[in-house]
N, C-alpha and C positions, 0 to 999 in steps of 0.2 A: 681597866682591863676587863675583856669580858667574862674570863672565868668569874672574876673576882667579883662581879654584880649579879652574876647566872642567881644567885638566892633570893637577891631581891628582886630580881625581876619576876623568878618565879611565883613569889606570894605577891606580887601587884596582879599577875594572872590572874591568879587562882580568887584572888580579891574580888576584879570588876567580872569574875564569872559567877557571882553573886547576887547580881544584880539581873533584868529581865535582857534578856537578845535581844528581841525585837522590839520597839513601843509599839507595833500595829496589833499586838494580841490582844492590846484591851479591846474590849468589846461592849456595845451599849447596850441600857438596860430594855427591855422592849416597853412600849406605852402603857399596854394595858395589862402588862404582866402585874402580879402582887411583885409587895418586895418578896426578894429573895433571899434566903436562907442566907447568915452571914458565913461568907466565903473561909474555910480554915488554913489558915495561914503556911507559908511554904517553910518548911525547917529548910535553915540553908546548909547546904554541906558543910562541916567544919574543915577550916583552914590545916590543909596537907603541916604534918608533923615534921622536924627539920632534918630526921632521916628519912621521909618519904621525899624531901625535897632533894637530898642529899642522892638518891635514886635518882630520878629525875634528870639531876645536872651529871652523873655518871655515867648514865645512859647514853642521854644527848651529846656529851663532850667525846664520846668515841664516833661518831657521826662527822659527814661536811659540814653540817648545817647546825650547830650548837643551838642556835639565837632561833630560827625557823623549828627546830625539835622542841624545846620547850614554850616555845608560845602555843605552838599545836599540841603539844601531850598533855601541859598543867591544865586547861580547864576540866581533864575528863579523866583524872587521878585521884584516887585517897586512899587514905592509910592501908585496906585492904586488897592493895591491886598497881603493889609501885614495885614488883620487879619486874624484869625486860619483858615478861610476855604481858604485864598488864600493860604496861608504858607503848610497848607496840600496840595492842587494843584500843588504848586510848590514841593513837596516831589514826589508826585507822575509823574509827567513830569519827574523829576530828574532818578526816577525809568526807564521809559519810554526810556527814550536815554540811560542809561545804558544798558537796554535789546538789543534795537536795537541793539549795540555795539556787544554785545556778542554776537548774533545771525547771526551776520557777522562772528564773528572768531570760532566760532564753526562750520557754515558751510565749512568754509576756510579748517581748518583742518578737517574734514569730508573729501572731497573733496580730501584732499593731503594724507589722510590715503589709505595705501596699507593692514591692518587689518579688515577682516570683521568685526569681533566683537566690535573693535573701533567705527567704520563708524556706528555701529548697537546702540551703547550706547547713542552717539554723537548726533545718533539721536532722542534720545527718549528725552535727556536734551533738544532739541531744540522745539521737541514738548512741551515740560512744561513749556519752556519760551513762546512760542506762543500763549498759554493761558494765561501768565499773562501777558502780552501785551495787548491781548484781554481787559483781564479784568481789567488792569492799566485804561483803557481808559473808560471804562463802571462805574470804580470808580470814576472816574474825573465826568463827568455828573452825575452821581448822589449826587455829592459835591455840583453840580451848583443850583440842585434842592431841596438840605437839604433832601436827602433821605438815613437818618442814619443806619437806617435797611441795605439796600444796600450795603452802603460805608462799614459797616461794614463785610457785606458778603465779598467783594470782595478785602477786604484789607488783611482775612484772607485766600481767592484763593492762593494769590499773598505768601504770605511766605510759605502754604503749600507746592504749585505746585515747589517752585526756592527749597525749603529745599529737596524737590524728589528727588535732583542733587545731593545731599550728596554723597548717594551710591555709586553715580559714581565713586565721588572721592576718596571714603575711598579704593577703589581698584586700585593697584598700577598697571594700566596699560599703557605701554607707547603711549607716543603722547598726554594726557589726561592732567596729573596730570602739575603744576608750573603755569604757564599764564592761562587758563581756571578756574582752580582751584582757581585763586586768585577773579577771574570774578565772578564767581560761589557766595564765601563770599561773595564779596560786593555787588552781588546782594540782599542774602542774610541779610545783615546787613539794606539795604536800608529797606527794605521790614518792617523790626522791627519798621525801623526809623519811615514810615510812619505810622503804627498801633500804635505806643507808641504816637505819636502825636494827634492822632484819643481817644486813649484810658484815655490818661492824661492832652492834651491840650484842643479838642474842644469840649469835653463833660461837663469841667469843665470851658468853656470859658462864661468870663460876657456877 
């Protein structure tokens, strides 16, 4: 039943978000550089406590999206920052590196498009992400501030401007559609995640 696993799945989260994001951060040492100073080791977050998890799966469980709420919130929660308005924070953070993401491989292939009209679409998706990056971030402080009018405004910036992208994709153009497309949804999907949080968690939160 999925309530009944929401704990374990959450410390499997919060587990493999321990480990590095990406492999392409390593970086090589240069030739004629000296060695270099040995590197200080990352203290890794400690593993969220079984009532910050207990937050978490409360939060989430008032939401559509139970299973999408805490896969997106557990990486970017701890002990000092798990009731509803940190849990939203960390939804929208979660948002926030998604976009970045995408706004790399959008402009990637941008870039490697030899289609005007690709490069032309490509770009207009990357302009609607750049607004809600904007306004990801302009949501986040007004979280800090309890400014609901705001949060609200900018929560629904943020699914407006990513669902823009739709269009894009419902046109099968190549170079577009499969990898971008799938970025596109879970931008998409996030964006829910955060406003059903907003709409069902912290409005109705003790």
């Amino acid at each position: 039943m999925e309530v009944f696993n929401m704990k374990s799945i959450i410390v499997a989260i919060v587990l493999s978000s321990l480990f590095p994001l990406y492999n392409g951060e390593a970086t090589a040492t240069p030739e004629a550089a000296p060695a270099p100073a040995p590197a200080k080791a990352q203290t890794p977050a400690p593993p969220l406590s079984d009532k910050a998890i207990e937050n978490v799966q409360r939060f989430c469980s008032r939401t559509q999206y139970p299973s999408e709420c805490v896969k997106s919130v557990a990486p970017f929660v701890n002990d000092t920052q798990v009731d509803v308005h940190g849990v939203l924070r960390a939804g929208i953070q979660s948002l926030t590196q998604r976009l970045k993401k995408a706004i790399q491989a959008f402009e990637k292939t941008k870039g490697e498009s030899k289609a005007p009209d690709v490069a032309e679409k490509l770009e207009v998706c990357l302009a609607y992400y750049r607004v809600a990056t904007t306004s990801a971030a302009d949501a986040s402080e007004a979280v800090e501030i309890k400014n609901y009018k705001q949060v609200k405004e900018e929560l629904d910036r943020q699914l407006e401007v990513i669902g823009s992208c739709d269009d894009l994709f419902a046109e099968s153009v190549k170079g577009v559609k499969g990898t971008l497309d799938d970025m596109n949804n879970a931008l998409s999907l996030l964006a829910k995640v955060n406003l059903a949080i907003f709409n069902n968690a912290l409005v109705v939160a003790p």
